[in-house]
C-alpha positions in Angstrom: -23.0 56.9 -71.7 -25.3 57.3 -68.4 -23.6 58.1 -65.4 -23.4 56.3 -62.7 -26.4 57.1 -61.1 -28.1 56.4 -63.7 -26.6 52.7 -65.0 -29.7 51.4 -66.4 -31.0 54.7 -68.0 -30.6 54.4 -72.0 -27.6 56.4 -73.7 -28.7 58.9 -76.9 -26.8 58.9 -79.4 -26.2 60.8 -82.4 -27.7 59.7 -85.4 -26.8 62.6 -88.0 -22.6 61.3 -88.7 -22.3 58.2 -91.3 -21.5 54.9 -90.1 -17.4 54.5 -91.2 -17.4 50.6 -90.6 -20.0 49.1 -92.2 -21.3 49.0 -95.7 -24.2 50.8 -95.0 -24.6 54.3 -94.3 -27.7 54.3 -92.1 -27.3 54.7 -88.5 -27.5 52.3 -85.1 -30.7 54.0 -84.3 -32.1 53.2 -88.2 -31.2 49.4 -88.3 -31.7 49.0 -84.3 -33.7 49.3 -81.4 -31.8 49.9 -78.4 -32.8 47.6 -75.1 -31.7 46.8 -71.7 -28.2 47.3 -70.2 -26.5 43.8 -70.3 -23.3 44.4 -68.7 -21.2 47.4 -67.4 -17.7 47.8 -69.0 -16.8 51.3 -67.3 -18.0 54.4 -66.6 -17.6 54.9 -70.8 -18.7 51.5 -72.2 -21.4 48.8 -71.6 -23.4 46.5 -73.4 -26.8 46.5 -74.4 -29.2 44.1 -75.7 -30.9 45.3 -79.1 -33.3 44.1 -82.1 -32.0 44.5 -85.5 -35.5 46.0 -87.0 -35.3 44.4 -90.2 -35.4 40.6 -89.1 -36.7 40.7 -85.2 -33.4 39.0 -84.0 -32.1 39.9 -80.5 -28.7 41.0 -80.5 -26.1 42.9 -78.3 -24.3 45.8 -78.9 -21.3 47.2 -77.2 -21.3 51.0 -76.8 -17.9 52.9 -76.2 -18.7 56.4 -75.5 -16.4 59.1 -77.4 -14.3 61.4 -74.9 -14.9 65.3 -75.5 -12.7 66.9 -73.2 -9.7 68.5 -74.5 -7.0 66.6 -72.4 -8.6 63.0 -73.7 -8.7 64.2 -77.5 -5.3 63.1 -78.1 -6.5 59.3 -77.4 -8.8 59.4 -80.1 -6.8 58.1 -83.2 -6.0 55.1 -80.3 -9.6 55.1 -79.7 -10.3 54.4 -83.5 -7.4 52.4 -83.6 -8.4 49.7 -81.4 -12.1 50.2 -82.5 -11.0 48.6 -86.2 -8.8 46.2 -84.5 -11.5 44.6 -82.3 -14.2 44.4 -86.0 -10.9 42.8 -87.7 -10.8 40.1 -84.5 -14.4 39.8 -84.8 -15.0 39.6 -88.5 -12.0 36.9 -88.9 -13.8 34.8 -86.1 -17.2 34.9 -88.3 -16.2 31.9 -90.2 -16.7 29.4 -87.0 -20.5 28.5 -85.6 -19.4 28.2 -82.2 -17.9 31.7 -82.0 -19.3 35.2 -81.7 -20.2 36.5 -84.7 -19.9 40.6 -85.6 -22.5 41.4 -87.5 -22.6 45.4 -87.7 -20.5 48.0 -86.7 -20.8 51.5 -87.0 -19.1 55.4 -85.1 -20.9 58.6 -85.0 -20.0 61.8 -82.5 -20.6 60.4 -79.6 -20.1 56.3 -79.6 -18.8 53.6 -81.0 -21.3 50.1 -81.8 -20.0 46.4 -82.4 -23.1 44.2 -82.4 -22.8 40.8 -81.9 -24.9 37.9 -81.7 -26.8 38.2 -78.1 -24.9 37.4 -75.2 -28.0 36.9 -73.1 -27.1 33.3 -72.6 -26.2 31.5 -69.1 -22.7 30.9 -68.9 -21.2 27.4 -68.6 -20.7 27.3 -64.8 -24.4 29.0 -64.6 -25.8 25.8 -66.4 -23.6 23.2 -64.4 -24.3 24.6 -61.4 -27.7 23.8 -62.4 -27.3 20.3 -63.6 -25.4 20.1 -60.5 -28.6 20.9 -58.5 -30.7 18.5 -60.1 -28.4 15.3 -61.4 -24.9 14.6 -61.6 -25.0 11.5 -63.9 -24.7 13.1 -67.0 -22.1 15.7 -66.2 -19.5 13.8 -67.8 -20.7 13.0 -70.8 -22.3 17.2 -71.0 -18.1 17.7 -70.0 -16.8 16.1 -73.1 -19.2 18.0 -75.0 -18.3 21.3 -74.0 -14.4 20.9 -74.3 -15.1 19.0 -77.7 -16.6 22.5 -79.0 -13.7 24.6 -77.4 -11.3 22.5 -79.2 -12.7 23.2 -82.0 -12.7 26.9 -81.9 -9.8 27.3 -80.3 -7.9 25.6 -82.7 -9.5 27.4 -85.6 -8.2 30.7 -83.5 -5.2 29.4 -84.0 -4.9 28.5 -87.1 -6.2 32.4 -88.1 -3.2 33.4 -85.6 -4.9 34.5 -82.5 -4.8 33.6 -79.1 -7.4 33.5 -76.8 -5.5 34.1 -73.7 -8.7 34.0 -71.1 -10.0 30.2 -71.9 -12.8 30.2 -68.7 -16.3 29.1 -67.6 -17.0 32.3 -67.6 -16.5 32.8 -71.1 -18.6 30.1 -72.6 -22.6 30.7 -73.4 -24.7 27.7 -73.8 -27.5 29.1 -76.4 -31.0 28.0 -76.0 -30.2 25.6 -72.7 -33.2 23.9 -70.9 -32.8 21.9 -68.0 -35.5 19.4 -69.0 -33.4 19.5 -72.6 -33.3 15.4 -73.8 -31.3 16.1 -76.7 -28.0 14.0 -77.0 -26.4 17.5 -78.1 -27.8 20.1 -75.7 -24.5 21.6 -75.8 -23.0 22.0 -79.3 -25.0 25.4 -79.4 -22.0 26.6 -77.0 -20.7 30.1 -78.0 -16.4 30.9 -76.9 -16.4 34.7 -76.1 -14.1 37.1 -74.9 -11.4 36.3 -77.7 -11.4 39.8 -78.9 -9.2 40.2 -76.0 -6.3 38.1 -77.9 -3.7 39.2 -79.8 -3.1 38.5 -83.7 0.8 38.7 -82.5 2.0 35.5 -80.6 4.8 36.9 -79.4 3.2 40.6 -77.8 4.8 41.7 -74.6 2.5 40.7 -70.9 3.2 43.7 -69.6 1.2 45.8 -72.8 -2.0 46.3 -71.8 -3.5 47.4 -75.1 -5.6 44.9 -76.3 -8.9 45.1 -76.9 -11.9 42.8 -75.0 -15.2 42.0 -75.1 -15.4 41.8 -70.9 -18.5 39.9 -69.6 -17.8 38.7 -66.1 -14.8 40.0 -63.7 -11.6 37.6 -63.8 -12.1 36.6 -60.0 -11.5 32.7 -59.9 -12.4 32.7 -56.3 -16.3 31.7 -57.0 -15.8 29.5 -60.0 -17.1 26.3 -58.0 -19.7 23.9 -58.9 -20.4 23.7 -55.3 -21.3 27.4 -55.4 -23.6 29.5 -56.8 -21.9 31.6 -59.7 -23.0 34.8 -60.6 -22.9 37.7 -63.0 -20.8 40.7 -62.4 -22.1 44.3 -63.6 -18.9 45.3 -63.2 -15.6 44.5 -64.9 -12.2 45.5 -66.1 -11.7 48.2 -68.3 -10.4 47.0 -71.7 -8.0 49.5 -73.4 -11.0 50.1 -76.2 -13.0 51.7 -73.6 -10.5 52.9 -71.3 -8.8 55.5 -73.6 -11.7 56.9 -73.9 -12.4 57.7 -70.1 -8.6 57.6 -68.5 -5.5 59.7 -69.4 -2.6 58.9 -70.7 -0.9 59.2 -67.9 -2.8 57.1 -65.4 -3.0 54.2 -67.7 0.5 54.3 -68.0 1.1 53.9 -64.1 -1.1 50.9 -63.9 0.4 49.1 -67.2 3.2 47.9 -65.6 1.1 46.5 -62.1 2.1 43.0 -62.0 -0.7 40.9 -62.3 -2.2 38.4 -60.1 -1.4 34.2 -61.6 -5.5 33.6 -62.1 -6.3 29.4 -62.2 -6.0 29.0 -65.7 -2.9 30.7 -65.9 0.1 28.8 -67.0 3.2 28.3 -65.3 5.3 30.0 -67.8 2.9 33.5 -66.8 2.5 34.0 -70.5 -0.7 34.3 -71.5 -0.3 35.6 -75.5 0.9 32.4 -76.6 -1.0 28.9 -78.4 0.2 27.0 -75.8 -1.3 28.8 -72.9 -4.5 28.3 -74.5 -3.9 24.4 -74.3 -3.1 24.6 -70.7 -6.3 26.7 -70.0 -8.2 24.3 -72.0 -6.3 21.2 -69.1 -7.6 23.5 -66.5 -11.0 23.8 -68.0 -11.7 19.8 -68.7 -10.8 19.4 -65.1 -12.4 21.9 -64.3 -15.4 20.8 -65.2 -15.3 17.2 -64.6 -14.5 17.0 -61.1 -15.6 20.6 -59.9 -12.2 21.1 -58.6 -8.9 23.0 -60.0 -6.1 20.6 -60.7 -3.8 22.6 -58.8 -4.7 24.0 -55.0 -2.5 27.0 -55.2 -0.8 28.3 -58.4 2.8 28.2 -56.9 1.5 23.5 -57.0 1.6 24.5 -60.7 5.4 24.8 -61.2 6.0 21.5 -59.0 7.5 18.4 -61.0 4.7 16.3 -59.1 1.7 17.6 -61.1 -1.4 16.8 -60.2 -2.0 15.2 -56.8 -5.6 14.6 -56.5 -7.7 13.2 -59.6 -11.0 13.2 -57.7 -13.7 11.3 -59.1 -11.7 10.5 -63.2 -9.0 8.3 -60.3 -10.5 4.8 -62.0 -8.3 2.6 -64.4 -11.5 3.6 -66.6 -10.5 6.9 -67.3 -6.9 6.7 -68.2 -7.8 8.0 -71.4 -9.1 11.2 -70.0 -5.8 11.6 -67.5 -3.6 11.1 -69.9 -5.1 13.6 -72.4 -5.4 16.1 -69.2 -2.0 15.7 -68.4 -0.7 15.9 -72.3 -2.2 19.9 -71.8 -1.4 20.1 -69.0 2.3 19.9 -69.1 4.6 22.1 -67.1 6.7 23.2 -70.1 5.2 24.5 -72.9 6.9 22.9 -75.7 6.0 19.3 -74.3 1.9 20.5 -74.8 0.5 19.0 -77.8 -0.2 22.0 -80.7 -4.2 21.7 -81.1 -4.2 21.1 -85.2 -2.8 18.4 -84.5 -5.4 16.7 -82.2 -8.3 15.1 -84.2 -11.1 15.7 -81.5 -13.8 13.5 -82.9 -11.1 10.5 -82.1 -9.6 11.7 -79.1 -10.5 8.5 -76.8 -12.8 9.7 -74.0 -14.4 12.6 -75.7 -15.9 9.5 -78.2 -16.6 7.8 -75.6 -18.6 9.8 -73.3 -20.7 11.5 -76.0 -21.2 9.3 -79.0 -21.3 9.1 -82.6 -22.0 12.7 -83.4 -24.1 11.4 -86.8 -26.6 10.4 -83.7 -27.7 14.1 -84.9 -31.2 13.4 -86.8 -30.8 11.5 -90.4 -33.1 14.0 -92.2 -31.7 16.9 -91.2 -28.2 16.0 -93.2 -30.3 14.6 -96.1 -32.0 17.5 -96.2 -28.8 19.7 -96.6 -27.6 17.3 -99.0 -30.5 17.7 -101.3 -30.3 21.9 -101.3 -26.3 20.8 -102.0 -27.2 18.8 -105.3 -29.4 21.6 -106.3 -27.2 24.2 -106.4 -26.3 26.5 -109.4 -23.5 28.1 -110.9 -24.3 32.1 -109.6 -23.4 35.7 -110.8 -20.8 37.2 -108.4 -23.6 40.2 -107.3 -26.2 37.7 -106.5 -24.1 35.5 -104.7 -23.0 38.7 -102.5 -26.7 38.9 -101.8 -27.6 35.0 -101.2 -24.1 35.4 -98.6 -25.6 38.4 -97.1 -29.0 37.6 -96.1 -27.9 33.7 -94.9 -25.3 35.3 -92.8 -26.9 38.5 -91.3 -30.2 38.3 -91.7 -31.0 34.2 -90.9 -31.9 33.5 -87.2 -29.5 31.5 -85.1 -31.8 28.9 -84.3 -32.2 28.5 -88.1 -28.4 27.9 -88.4 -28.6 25.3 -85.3 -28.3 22.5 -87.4 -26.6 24.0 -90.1 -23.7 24.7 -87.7 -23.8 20.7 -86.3 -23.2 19.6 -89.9 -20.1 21.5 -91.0 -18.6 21.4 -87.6 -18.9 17.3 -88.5 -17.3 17.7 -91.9 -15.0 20.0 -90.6 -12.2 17.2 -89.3 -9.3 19.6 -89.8 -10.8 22.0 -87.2 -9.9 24.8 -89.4 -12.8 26.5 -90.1 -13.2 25.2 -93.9 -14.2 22.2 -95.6 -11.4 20.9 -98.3 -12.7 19.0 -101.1 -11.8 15.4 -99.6 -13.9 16.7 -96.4 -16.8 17.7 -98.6 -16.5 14.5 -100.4 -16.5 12.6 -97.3 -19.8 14.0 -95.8 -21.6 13.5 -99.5 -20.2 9.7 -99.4 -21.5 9.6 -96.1 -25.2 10.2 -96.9 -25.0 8.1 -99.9 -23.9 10.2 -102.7 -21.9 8.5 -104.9 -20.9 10.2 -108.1 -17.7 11.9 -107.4 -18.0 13.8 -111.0 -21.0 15.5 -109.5 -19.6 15.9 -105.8 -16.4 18.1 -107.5 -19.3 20.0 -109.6 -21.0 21.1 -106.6 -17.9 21.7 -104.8 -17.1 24.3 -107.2 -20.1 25.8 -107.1 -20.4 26.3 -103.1 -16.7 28.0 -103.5 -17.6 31.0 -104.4 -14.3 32.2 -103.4 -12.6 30.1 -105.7 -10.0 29.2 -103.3 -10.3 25.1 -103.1 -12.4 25.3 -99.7 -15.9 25.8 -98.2 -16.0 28.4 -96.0 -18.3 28.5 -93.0 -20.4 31.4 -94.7 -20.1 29.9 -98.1 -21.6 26.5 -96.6 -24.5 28.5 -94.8 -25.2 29.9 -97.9 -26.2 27.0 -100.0 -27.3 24.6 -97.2 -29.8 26.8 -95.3 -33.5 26.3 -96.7 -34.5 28.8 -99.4 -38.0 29.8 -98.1 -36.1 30.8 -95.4 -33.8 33.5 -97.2 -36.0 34.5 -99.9 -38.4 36.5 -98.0 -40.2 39.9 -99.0 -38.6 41.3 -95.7 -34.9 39.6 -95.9 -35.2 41.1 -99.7 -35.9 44.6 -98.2 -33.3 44.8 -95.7 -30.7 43.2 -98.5 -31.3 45.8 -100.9 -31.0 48.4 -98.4 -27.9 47.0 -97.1 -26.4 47.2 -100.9 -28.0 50.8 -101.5 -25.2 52.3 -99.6 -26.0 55.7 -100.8 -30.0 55.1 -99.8 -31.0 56.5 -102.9 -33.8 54.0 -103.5 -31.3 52.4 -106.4 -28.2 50.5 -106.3 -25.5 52.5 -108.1 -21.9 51.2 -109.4 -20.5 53.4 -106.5 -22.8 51.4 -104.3 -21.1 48.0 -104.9 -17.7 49.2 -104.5 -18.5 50.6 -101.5 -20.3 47.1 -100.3 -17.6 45.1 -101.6 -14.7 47.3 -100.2 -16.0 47.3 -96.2 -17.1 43.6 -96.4 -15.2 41.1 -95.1 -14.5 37.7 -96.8 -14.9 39.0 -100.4 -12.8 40.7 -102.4 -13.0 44.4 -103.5 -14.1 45.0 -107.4 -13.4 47.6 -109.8 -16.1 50.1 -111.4 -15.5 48.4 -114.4 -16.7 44.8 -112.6 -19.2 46.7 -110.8 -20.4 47.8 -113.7 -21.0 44.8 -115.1 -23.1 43.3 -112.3 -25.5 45.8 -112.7 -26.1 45.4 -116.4 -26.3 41.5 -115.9 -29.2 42.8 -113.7 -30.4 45.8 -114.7 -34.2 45.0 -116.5 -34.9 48.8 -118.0 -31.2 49.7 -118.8 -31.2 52.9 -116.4 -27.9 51.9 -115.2 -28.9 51.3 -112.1 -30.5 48.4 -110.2 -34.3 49.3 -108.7 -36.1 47.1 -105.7 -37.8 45.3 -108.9 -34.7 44.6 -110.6 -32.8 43.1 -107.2 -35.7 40.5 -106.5 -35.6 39.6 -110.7 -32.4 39.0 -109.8 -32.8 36.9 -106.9 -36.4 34.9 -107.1 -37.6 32.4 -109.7 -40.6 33.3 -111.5 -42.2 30.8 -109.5 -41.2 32.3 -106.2 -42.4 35.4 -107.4 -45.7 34.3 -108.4 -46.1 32.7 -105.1 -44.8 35.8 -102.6 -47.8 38.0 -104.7 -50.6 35.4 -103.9 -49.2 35.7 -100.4 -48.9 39.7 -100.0 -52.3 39.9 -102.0 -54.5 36.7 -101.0 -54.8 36.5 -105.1 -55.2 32.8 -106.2 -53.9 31.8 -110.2 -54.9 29.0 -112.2 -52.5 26.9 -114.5 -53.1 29.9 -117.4 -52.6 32.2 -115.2 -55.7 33.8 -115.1 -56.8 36.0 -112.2 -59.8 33.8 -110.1 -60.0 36.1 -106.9 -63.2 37.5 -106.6 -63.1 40.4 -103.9 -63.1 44.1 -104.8 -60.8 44.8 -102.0 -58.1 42.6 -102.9 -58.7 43.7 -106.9 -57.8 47.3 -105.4 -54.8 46.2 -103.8 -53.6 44.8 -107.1 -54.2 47.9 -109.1 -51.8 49.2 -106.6 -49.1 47.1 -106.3 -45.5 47.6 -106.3 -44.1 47.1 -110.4 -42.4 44.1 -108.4 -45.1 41.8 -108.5 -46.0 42.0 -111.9 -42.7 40.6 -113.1 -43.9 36.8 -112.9 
């Protein structure tokens, strides 16, 4: 990691030890190219924006430098310890749009990488201060909007057992803002960070300061004011991830036990690893953002039976609504705060209200999606690995944008999943009838087989086709699955896949086996480039992405009617590939 003089100077890494976390045994430096420094964690740890070489996305990475003195080798099995925690926090939050997403992670000598989706985004109270700045009328409505989203992932976090614990402007990007933005929607792109941080245990001692964290901004509430200008911090806490790599044993146990200073969105209870703190943070925030002001003008006002004394400008009998679902969260004892399953947001009163009928999102885009839908088919467990793979880690996110809208719609439960009657609701919806063939494509999206539609498994089928069945998103699959980067997919090369993926279950070499027979064209045993995109493309598909690669144009017959040596050269060349159609 560079040193303090030199914060903004690139860290080298080593690229010659294999990748233990991920499926793939290439490198950071082989999939990535390393950019700017984003943030500064510690003197060990900082992130860094990156581009994931195969399909041009920007992306972040967090780099934890590995310790090498003697006296700090004893923290490294806690150092790997909380290294697989924080992918196991991140991978279990993958099945939600509006959280971040992990979507690599890999350890060699000297560092340990967890990319993410970018975090180059303006915060919430960045972009408010903003709106602030130019016009005030629509803050409330862009309000409701915001703390419709965190309801929603929030109370998928809890419903997957983990607590946020840090619920803050701070800690919510707004992807792809613009000021002059006329979208009813601007901000259902949001993104809830900083949840690695939780803890999977709702009953984990305060005073253990051993979780992990993705740390963005410093936890100062002192500047989180509308009527001020925000800004970013290039330096923050150490999280215990990066701080056992760079402080002893002994000094972290002398500062483990300071108290620690109430912050705003603390509750009273000063318990911050439990679902209901995360419902008063969430009371603080919708104040928060509505009025510009904290509910409370000191934290000791927080434990007074008076509660709030001063309701700014939501004091009107017309937003009773909205104070009384404030002070539902915001309720001095814990138990009286309402759990967050059981809160349908898209009917909570104001949040309808001030935003809208969320179908206001454009009518072709959902009859779109329910066209792919109906076309589904029934697929072979390897190539729906594949189809999973690419629409999850190699699609853009502004070509999930509206992807994301949709299933957050059919997702009423706010659980992360569609169940069938949810799925059967949004088809109904755009005028699908026939609930014989809604149950059939149902069963067909589940690839899990476990009687609901995951976020991934929806992204899968819904997401255009040109847009996954590209010659480069084919590449970077089949490398992705050729875990031993042979130039072939081997038996040992699914099981490998399968067994360090998350969301699918591990096979046998006996089912492994099997999925390369179903695809293997020559009977080698083993699956070639050629025999992957068989696999994947339609013959028509194939056809089509050679006449694009070699400018070669086909009649009906199928008959060769380009007439240009140069291109006639290229064919005679080609990869066996394109002569499969």
């Amino acid at each position: 990691m560079p040193s303090p003089k030199n914060k903004n100077k690139m860290p080298e890494a080593d690229e010659e030890k294999e990748s233990k976390a991920v499926p793939s045994r290439l490198s950071f430096q082989d999939q990535y190219t390393l950019g700017a420094k984003l943030r500064t964690i510690s003197d060990t740890a900082g992130i860094y924006q990156c581009v994931h070489k195969a399909s041009q996305e920007v992306r972040s990475v967090k780099m934890v430098q590995k310790s090498s003195s003697h006296s700090h080798r004893n923290n490294k099995t806690a150092s790997d310890h909380y290294f697989q925690l924080e992918v196991s926090i991140l991978k279990e939050c993958t099945e939600h749009p509006n959280l971040l997403h992990l979507k690599d992670s890999y350890e060699d000598d000297k560092f340990y990488y967890i990319v993410t989706d970018s975090l180059d985004h303006p915060t919430v109270l960045e972009v408010f201060h903003t709106l602030l700045k130019a016009d005030q009328k629509d803050l409330y409505k862009r309000a409701a909007q915001i703390i419709r989203m965190v309801l929603k992932c929030v109370s998928f976090l809890h419903s997957q057992n983990i607590v946020h614990g840090r619920i803050k402007p701070q800690y919510i990007l707004v992807k792809g803002f613009d000021r002059n933005e006329q979208s009813e929607y601007p901000f259902a792109n949001i993104m809830l960070i900083n949840y690695a941080s939780a803890t999977m245990d709702t009953h984990a001692d305060d005073d253990d300061d051993t979780t992990t964290t993705w740390e963005m901004l410093n936890d100062d509430d002192s500047n989180d004011h509308l009527d001020g200008t925000p800004k970013r911090s290039s330096t923050t806490s150490t999280t215990s991830f990066a701080s056992t790599t760079s402080s002893s044993s002994s000094s972290s146990s002398s500062t483990s036990h300071k108290k620690k200073k109430a912050g705003r969105f603390d509750p009273p209870e000063h318990d911050n690893t439990t679902t209901k703190a995360d419902v008063w943070a969430i009371g603080v925030l919708t104040f928060f953002l509505l009025t510009g002001h904290y509910p409370f003008a000191t934290p000791a006002d927080r434990e007074k039976p008076t509660g709030i004394a001063n309701w700014y400008n939501i004091a009107n009998k017309n937003d009773k609504d909205c104070r009384d679902f404030i002070q539902g969260l915001l309720a001095q004892h814990p138990k009286d705060r309402p759990c967050l399953d059981a809160i349908q947001v898209d009917k909570v009163p104001w949040i309808t209200r001030a935003t809208g009928s969320i179908m206001a999102f454009p009518e072709q885009a959902y009859e779109s999606v329910v066209t792919r839908l109906r076309n589904v088919n029934r697929m072979d467990q390897l190539e729906a690995a594949v189809h999973s793979y690419i629409a999850t880690n190699l699609l853009l996110e502004a070509d999930r944008q509206e992807l994301d809208q949709i299933f957050m719609y059919c997702d009423q439960k706010n659980d992360g999943k569609l169940s069938r009657d949810e799925f059967a609701a949004y088809m109904l919806d755009c005028g699908y009838a026939s609930n014989h063939e809604i149950n059939e494509i149902f069963d067909c999206v589940d690839l899990a087989g476990n009687n609901y539609i995951s976020y991934n498994e929806f992204i899968t089928f819904a997401e255009e086709r040109d847009k996954k069945m590209k010659h480069s998103k084919l590449q970077a699959a089949f490398q992705a699955f050729d875990v031993s980067q042979t130039g072939y997919i081997t038996t040992e090369d699914l099981m490998e896949f399968f067994r360090h993926s998350s969301g699918v279950e591990q096979v046998s070499a006996k089912a492994a086996q099997a999925m390369i027979d179903q695809a293997d064209t020559d009977g080698d045993g083993q699956l070639s480039f050629d025999d992957f995109a068989r696999m994947l493309l339609t013959k028509r598909e194939r056809k089509r992405m050679f006449e694009k690669k070699y400018h070669v144009a086909y009649d009906q017959a199928g008959n060769d009617r380009q007439r240009g040596h140069e291109n006639r050269m290229k064919m005679r060349n080609k990869p066996i590939f394109f002569s499969l159609w």
